[in-house]
N, C-alpha and C positions, 0 to 999 in steps of 0.2 A: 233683177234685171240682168244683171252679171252673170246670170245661172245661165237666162236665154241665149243670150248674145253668145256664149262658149257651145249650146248644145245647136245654135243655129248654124253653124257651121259642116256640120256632121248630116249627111245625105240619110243615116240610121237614125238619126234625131228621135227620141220618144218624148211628141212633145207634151203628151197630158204627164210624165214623169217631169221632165221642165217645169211644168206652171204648175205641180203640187209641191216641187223642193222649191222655190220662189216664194212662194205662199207660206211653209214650214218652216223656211231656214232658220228663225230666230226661235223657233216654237220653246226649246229645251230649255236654251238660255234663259231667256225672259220672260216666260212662265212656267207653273210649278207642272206642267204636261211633262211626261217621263219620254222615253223610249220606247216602255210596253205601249203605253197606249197609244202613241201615235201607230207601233206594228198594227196592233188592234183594230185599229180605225183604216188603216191606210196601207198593210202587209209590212211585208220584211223589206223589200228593194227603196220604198220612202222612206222608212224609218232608217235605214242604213243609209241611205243619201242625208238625209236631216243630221244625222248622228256625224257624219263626216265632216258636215259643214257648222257643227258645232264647236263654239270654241271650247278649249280643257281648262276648265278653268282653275285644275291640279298642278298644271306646268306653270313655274316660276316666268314672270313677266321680265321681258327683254331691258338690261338695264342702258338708258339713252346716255 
């Protein structure tokens, strides 16, 4: 919803690229679907949005 609410603002809005990164955001993370295949399935510009909004889960967590 986060994804919309930021690209609704924007007059250039693409919103079917909105509702597939909405949709995908967590795909990487929380299941075993790669990067290829979402490219595969869904091109390069979703799968590099998905990939963005993925967390690293290589970088050391923030210590509180």
């Amino acid at each position: 919803m986060e994804i919309l609410i930021a690209f609704s603002y924007s007059e250039k809005m693409d919103r079917s690229l909105a509702i597939q990164l909405a949709l995908l955001h967590d795909t990487i993370e929380d299941t075993k679907t790669t990067y290829e295949e979402i490219q595969n399935l869904f091109g390069s510009i979703v799968a590099d949005g998905v990939k963005a909004l993925t967390k690293d889960t290589a970088l050391e967590k923030e210590k509180v």
